[in-house]
C-alpha positions as CSV (number, residue, x, y, z in Angstrom):
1,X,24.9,1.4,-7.6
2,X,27.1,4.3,-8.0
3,X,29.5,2.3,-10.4
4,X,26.2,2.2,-13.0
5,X,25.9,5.7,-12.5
6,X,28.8,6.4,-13.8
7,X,28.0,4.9,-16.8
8,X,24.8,6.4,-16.7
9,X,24.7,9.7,-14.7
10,X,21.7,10.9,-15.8
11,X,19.3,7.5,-15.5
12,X,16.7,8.4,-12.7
13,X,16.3,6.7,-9.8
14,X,13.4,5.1,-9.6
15,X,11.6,4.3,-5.2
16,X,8.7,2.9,-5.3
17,X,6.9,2.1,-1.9
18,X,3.7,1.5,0.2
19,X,3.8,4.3,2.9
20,X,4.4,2.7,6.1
21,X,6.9,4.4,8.1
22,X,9.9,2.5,8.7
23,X,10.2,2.5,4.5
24,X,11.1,6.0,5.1
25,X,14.8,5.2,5.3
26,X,15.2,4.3,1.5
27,X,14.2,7.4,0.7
28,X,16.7,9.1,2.8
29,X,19.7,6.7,2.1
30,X,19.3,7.5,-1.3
31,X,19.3,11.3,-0.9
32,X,22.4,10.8,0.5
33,X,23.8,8.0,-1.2
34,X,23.4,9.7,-4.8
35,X,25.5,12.6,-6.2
36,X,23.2,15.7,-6.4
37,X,22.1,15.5,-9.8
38,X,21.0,12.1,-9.9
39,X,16.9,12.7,-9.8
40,X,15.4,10.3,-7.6
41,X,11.7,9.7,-8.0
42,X,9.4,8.9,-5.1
43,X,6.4,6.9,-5.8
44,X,4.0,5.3,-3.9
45,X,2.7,2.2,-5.1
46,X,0.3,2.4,-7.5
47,X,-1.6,-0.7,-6.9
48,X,-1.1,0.2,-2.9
49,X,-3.0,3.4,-3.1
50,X,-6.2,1.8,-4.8
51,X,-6.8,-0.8,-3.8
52,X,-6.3,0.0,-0.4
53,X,-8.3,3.1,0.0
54,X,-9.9,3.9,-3.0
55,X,-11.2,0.6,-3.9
56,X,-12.3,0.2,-0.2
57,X,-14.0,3.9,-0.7
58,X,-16.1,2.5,-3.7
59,X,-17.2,-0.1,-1.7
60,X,-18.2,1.8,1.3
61,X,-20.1,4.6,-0.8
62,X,-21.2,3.9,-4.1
63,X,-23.8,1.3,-4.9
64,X,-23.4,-2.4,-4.6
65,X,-21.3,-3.7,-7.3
66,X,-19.9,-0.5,-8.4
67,X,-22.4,0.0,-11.2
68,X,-21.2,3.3,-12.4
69,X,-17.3,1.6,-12.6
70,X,-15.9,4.2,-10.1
71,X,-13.0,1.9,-9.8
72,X,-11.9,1.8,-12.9
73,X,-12.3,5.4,-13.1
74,X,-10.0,6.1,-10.6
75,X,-7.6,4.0,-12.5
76,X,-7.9,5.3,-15.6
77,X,-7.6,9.2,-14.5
78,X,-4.7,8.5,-13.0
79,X,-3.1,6.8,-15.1
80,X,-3.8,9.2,-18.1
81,X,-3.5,12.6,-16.2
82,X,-0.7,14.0,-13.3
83,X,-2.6,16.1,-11.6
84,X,-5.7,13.5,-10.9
85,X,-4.8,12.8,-7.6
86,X,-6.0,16.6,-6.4
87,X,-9.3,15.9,-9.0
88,X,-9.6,12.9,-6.8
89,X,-8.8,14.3,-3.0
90,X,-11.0,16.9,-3.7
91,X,-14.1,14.6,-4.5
92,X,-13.6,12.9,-1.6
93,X,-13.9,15.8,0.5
94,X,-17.3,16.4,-1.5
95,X,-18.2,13.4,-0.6
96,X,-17.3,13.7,2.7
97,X,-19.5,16.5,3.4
98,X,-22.3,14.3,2.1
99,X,-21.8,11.1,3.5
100,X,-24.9,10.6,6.3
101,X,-23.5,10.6,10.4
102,X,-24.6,7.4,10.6
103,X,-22.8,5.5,7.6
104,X,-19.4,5.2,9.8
105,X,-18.3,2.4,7.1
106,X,-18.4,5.4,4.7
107,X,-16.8,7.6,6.9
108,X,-14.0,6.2,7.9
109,X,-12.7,4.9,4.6
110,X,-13.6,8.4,3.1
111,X,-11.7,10.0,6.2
112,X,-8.7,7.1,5.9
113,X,-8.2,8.0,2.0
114,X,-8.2,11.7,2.5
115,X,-5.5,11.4,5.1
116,X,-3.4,9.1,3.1
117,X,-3.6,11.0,-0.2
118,X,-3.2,14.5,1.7
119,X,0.8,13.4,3.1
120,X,1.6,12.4,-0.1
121,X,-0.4,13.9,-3.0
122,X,3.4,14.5,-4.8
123,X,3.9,11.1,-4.8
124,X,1.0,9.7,-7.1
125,X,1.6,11.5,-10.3
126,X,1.5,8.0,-12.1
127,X,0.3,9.2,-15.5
128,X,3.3,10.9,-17.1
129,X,5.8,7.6,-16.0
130,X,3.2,5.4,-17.0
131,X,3.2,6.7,-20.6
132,X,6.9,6.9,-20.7
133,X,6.4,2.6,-19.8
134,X,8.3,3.5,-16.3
135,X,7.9,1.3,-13.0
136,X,4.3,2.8,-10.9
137,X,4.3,-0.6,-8.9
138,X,6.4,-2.5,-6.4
139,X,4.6,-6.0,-8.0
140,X,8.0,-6.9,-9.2
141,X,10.2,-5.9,-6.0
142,X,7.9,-7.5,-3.5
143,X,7.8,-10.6,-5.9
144,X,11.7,-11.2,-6.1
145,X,11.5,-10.5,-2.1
146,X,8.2,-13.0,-1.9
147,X,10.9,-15.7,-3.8
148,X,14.2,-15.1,-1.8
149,X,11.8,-15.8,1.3
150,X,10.6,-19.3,-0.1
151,X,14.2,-20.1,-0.9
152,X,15.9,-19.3,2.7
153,X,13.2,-20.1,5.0
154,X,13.0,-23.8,5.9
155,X,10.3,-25.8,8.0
156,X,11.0,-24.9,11.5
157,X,12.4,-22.0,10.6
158,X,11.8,-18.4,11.5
């Protein structure tokens, strides 16, 4: 790592990752891995964010189907605009305020979202690394790991 560096010190660093917490520690290695003026972006994944809470919010409260394409709204504004994600956390508080008591479908994937996006709001400004054509997934990491699993892991195996 540090030998391409020094070829090309001023490259950023690019960590991309779902949120659980034992992924914490790439984070931190590379803080202190990495000279000080490498810059070291922190993502999380793209893909990870909606379609694991705000797809699963369009599906608990809009209407069947997603009629009025909420979905790929989501996708598009933030994709197309840094500073979506507050847009967005701040709908969802709106809509918090108006889902019914008894919709606890509604709630809870409402009140899951707003948790997730609140920890981490400064790491889903997709649009501006998107439009430079720069990595917002982990598709390709967790597909080269997916591979290197088939390969070593034999029937009986664990």
């Amino acid at each position: 790592m540090n030998q391409g560096l020094q070829v090309h010190p001023t490259i950023p660093v690019h960590c991309i990752q779902d949120a659980a917490l034992e992924l914490r520690a790439l984070p931190e290695a590379l803080a202190r891995a990495l000279p000080a003026e490498v810059v070291v972006r922190n993502l999380i994944d793209f893909e990870h964010l909606v379609k694991d809470y705000l797809d699963v919010v369009v599906d608990r409260c809009e209407p069947e189907g997603d009629p009025n394409h909420r979905k790929d709204g989501y996708r598009n504004e933030l994709l197309h605009d840094d500073s979506a994600i507050d847009r967005i956390w701040q709908g969802l508080e709106e809509t918090a305020q108006r889902l019914d008591e008894g919709d606890t479908a509604a709630q809870s994937a409402v009140s899951a979202a707003l948790s997730y996006i609140e920890k981490r709001k400064d790491k889903m400004r997709y649009a501006s690394l998107y439009e430079a054509n720069l990595p917002i997934g982990s598709g390709a990491t967790e597909g080269t790991c997916w591979q290197m699993q088939r390969r070593v892991e034999r029937p009986g195996q664990s």
